[in-house]
C-alpha positions as CSV (number, residue, x, y, z in Angstrom):
1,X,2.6,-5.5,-18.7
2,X,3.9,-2.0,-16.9
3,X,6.8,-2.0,-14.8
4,X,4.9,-1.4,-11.6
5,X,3.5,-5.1,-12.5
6,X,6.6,-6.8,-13.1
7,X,8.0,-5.5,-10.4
8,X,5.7,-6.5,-7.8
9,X,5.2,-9.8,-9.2
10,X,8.9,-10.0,-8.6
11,X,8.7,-8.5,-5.2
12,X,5.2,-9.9,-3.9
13,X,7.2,-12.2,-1.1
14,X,9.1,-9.6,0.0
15,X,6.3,-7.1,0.5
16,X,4.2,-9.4,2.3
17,X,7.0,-10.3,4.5
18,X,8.8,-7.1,4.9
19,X,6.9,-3.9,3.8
20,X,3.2,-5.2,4.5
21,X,3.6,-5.2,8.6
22,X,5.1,-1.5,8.4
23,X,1.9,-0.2,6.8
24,X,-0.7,-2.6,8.3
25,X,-2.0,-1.0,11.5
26,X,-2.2,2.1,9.2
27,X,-4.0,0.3,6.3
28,X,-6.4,-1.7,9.0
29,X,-7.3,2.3,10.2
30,X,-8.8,3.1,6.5
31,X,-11.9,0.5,8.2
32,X,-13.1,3.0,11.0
33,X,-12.7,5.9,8.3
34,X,-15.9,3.7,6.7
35,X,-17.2,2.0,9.9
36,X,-20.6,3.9,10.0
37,X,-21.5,2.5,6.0
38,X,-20.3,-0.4,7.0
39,X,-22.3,-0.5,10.3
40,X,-25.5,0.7,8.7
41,X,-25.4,-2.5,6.5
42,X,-23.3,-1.3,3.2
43,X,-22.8,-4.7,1.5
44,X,-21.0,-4.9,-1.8
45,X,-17.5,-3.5,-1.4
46,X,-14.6,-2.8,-3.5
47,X,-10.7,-2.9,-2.1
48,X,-8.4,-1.7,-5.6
49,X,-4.6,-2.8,-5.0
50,X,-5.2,-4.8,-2.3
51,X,-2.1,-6.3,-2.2
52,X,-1.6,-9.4,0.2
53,X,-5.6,-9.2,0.9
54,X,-5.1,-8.6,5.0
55,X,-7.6,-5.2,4.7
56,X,-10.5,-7.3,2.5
57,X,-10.4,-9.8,5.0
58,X,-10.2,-7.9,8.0
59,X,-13.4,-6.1,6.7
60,X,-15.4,-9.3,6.2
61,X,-14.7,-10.8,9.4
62,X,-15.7,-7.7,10.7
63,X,-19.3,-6.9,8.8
64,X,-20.1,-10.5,8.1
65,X,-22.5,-8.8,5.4
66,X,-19.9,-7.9,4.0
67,X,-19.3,-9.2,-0.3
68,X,-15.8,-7.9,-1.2
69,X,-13.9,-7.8,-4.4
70,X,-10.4,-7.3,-4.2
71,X,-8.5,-6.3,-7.3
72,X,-4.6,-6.0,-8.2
73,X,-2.7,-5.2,-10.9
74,X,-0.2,-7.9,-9.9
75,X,-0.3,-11.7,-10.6
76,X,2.2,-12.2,-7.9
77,X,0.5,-9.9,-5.3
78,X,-2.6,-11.5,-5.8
79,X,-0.9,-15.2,-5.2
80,X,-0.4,-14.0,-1.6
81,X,-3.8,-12.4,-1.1
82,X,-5.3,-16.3,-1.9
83,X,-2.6,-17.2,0.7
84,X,-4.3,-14.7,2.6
85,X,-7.9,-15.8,2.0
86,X,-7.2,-19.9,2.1
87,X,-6.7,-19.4,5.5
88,X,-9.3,-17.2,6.9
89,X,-12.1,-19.4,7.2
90,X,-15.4,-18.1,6.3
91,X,-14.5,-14.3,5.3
92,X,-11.9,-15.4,3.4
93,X,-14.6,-16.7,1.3
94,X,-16.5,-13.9,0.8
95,X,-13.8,-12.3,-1.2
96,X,-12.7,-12.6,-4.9
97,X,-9.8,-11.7,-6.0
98,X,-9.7,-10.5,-9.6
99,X,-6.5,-9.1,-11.9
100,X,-6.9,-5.8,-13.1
101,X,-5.3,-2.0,-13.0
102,X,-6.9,0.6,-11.1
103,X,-7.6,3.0,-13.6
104,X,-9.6,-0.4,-15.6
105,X,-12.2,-2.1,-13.2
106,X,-13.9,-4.8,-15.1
107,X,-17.3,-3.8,-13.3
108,X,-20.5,-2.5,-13.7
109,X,-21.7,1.3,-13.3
110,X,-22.5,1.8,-9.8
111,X,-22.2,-1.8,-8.7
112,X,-20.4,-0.8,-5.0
113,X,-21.8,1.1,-1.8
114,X,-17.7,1.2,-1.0
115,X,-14.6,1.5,-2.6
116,X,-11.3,1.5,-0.5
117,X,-8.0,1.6,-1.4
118,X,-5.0,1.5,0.8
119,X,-1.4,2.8,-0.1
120,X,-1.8,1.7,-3.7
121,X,-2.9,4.9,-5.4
122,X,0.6,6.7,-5.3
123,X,1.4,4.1,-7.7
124,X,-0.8,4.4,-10.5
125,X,-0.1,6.2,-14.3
126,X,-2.9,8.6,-13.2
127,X,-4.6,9.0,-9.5
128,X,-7.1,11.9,-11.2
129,X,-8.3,8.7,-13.8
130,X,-8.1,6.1,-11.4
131,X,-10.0,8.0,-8.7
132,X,-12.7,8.6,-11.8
133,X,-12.4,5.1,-12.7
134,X,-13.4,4.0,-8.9
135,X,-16.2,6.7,-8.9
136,X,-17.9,5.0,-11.7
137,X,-18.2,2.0,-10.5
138,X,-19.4,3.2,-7.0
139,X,-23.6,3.7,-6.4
140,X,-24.6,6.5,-6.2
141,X,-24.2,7.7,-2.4
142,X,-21.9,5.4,-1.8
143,X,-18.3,6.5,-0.5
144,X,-15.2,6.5,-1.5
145,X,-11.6,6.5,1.1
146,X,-7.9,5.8,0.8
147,X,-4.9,6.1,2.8
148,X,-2.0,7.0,0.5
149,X,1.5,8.9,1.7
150,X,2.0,12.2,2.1
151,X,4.9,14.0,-0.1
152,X,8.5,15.3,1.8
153,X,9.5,12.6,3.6
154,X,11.3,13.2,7.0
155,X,14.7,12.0,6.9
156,X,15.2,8.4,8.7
157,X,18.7,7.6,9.8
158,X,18.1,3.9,8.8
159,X,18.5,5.1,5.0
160,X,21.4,7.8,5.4
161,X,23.0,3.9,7.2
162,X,22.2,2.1,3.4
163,X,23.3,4.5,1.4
164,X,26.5,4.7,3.2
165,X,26.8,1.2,2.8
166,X,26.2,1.4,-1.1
167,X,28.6,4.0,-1.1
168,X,31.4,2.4,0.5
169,X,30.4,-0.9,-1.8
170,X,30.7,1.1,-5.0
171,X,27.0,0.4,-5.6
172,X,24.9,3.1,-7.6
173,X,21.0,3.0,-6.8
174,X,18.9,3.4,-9.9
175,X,17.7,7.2,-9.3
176,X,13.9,7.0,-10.8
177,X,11.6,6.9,-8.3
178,X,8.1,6.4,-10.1
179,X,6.4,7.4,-7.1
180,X,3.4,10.1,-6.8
181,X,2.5,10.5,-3.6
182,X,-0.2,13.0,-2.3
183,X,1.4,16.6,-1.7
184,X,-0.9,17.5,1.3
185,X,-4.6,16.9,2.2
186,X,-5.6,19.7,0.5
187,X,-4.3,18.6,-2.6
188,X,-5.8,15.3,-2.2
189,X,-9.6,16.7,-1.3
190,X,-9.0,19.2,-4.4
191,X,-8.2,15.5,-6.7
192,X,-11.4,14.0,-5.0
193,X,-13.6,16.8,-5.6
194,X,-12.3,16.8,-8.9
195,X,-13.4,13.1,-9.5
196,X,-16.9,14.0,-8.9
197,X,-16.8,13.5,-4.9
198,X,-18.8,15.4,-2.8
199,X,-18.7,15.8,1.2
200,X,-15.0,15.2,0.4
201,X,-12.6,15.3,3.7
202,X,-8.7,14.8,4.5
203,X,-7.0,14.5,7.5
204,X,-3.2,13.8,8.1
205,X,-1.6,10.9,10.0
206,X,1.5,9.6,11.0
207,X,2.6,6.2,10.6
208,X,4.8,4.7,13.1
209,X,6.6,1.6,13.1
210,X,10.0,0.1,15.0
211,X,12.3,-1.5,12.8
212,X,15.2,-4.0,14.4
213,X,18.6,-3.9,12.7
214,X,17.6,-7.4,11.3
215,X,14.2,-6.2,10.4
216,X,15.3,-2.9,8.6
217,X,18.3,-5.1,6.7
218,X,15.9,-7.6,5.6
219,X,13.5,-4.7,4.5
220,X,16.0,-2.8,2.0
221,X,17.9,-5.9,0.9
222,X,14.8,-8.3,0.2
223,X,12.3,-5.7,-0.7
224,X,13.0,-1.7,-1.1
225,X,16.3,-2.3,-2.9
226,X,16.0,-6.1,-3.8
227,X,16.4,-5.7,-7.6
228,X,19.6,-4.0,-6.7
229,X,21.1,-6.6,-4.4
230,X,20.0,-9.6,-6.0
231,X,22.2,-8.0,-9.1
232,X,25.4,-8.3,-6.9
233,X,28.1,-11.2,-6.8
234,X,27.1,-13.7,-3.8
235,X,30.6,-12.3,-2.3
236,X,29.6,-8.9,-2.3
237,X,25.6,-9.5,-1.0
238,X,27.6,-11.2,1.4
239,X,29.5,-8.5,2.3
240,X,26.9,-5.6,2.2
241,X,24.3,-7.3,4.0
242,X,27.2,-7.8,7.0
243,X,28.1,-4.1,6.8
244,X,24.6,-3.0,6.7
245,X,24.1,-5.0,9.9
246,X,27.4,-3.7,11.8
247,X,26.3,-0.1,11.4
248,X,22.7,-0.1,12.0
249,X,23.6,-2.3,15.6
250,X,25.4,1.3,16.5
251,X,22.2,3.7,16.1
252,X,20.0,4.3,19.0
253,X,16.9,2.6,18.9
254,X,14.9,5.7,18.2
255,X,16.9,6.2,14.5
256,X,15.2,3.0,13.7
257,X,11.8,4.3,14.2
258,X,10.2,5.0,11.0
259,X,7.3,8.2,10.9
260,X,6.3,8.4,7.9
261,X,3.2,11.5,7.1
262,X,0.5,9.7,5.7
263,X,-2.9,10.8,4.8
264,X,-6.7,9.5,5.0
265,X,-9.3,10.7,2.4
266,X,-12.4,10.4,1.3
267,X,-15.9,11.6,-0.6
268,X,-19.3,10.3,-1.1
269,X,-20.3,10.1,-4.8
270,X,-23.4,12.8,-6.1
């Protein structure tokens, strides 16, 4: 089990209640990126990391063609996505949910006209062997897109606010990051090509979304950095979570707007 399992298994709630709406108008976007396969009557689709399942579904009540397979490396992520699917009538039924790592899809050769994946792929041991693995089991003219983030970060006054809180609390943030996002678009045609993608295009985005002082709190404390809080005494969660709340209720509301650089790719297999 790798650590990007465990951890999501641990963090599945959070994400679906706290991370998932910041990236959701964005990951819903990676649909008219495909529309016209989709439109034309592309059937048998692929979503790899699909986390709480909100992009399969979307796309099956959408094309009501549509047969999707979601997969996810995470037990716990995957307990949301059937969440997800229970309650979404008739195109949540015309998705199946299976447990597996992106760089090992437990398919056939060629047995998708689409293969999506949204936000998942900075995550991965390897993007060039899990953008090979998803190749492979894509049809031959078939096409491949993801949204992932873009590298260099803005900064985001909301965070300089936590990790002035952590540093009045005394509390040290676990450095390693484990993260590899895409370094520009070029980059990321350059790693599609490389796959074996042809008709390969990139295009930069920005994703936009308007925290609250309650929402941002909730976000770092029960989700970015929710390993790290749930460590603390109660007293001290206590106390952190009330600082936290004090100082971002003093920033204007624009230093609570996240904009994030993201980026939307994608390639059409020879």
């Amino acid at each position: 089990m790798t650590g990007q399992e465990t951890r999501y298994d641990r963090i599945a709630e959070g994400y679906a209640a706290h991370w998932s709406p910041v990236h959701r108008a964005s990951t819903l976007r990676l649909l008219d990126e495909v529309a016209p396969e989709l439109d034309a009557g592309a059937r048998r689709v692929l979503d790899v990391g699909c986390g709480t399942g909100a992009l399969a579904v979307a796309m099956a009540a959408r094309w009501p063609q549509v047969e999707v397979d979601a997969t996810d490396i995470s037990a716990g992520m995957l307990g949301v996505a059937a969440r997800t699917l229970a309650v979404a009538g008739e195109a949540g039924a015309r998705v199946r949910l299976t447990h597996a790592p992106a760089d090992r899809l437990p398919f056939p050769t060629a047995a998708f006209d689409l293969v999506l994946s949204a936000f998942v792929l900075q995550l991965v041991p390897s993007r060039p062997r899990a953008l090979r693995e998803m190749r492979r089991v894509l049809a031959p003219g078939g096409r491949l897109a993801y949204v992932a983030w873009l590298g260099n970060d803005p900064p985001f006054a909301a965070d300089a606010v936590w990790d002035e809180v952590l540093a009045a609390a005394g509390v040290e943030r676990d450095p390693s990051g484990g993260h590899d996002e895409v370094g520009s678009p070029g980059a990321a045609a350059a790693q599609l090509r490389a796959a074996g993608l042809a008709r390969v295009t990139a295009r930069a985005d920005i994703l936009v979304h308007q925290f609250t002082p309650e929402s941002y709190a909730a976000f770092v404390t029960r989700f970015d950095d929710g390993d790290l809080v749930l460590g603390l005494e109660p007293a001290q969660r206590e106390a952190l979570a009330a600082d936290l709340l004090e100082r971002l209720r003093g920033l204007a509301r624009q230093d609570l707007r996240l904009e994030l650089p993201i980026v939307y790719v994608s390639g059409v297999r020879r």
